[in-house]
N, C-alpha and C positions, 0 to 999 in steps of 0.2 A: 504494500500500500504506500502510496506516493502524496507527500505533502505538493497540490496543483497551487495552490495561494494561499496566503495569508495577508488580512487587512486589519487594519491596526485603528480603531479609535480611541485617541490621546485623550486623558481627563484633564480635567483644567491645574496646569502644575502651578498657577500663581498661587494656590493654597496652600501651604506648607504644611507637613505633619499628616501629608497623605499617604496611605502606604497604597492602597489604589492607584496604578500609574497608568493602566489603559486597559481596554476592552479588545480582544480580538477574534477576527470571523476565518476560520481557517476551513479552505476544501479539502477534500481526499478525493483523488483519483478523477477528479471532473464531474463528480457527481454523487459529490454526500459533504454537507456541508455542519460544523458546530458552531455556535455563534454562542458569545458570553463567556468565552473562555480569556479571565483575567491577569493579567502582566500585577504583579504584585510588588513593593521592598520587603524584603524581608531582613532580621537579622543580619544573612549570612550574602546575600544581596538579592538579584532579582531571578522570580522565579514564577511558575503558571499556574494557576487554580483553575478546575475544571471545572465548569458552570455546572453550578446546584441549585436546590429547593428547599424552601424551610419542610420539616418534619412536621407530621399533624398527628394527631391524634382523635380516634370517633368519641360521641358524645354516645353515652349508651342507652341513651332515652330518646335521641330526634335523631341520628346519626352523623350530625353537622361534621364537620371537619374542623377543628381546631387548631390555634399552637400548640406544641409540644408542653409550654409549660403554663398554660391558661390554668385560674382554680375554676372560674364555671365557663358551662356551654355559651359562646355567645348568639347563638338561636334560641335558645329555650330558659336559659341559667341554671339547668344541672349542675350541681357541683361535679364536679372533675375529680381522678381520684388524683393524688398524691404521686409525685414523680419520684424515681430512687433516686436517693441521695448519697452520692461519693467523694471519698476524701479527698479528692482532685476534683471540687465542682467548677471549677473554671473551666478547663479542656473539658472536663465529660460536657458542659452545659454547646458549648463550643460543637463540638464533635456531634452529639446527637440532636441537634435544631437542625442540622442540615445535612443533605445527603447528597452526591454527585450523580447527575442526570446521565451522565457518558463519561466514560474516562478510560487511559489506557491500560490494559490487562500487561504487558511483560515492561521493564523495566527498559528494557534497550529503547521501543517504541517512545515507552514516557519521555528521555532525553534527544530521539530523535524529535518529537514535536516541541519542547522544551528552546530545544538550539534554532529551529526554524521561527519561532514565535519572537524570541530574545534579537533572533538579527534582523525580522523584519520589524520589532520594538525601535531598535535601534537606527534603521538606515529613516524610520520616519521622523525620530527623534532632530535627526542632523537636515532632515530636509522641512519641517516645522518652521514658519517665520517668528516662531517665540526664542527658538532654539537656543 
């Protein structure tokens, strides 16, 4: 499978303290497209999130669909039951609101879309009139 393009929308960088640096729309092969997959800072520097969904949870009285960590139904106002709570609620809370829609299955693949994403981050970065 063949990275055919990658397009890049820039976020507005005059904000400082964004770790969000762009949005990018990459095809495969001419004919299968993911769109939302984000250029991020990190840490350790720049790196790709794979477009996700918040996590819900059903209301077991109306079936609504919820946030994960709602206490009532906002259709009905059933109380909600009780989320588990872990010693690392940061990441767990982090980790389970959201889930990745698509993403790469082996490790080689992830850094092949990774490097194609980061250089066409980059060549649009240098061609930007904010630059």
């Amino acid at each position: 499978m063949e990275i055919t393009e990658v397009r890049i929308l820039l976020k507005n960088r005059e904000k400082t303290n964004r770790r969000l640096k762009a949005y990018a729309t990459v095809t495969f092969d001419n004919v299968f497209v993911v769109r939302n997959i984000k250029v991020i800072e990190g840490k350790q520097g720049l790196f790709v999130a794979m477009p996700s969904r918040k996590t819900q949870s059903l209301c077991p009285k109306c079936g609504h669909n919820n946030a994960i960590h709602s206490r009532f139904c906002n259709q009905c106002g059933q109380p909600l039951e009780a989320q588990p709570v872990s010693s690392n609620r940061a990441i767990f809370d982090r980790q389970a609101e959201h889930r990745d829609i698509a993403h790469p299955i082996t490790q080689e693949f992830r850094d092949y879309l990774q490097k194609k994403v980061l250089e066409a981050y980059e060549k649009e970065i240098k061609r930007s009139p904010t630059a």
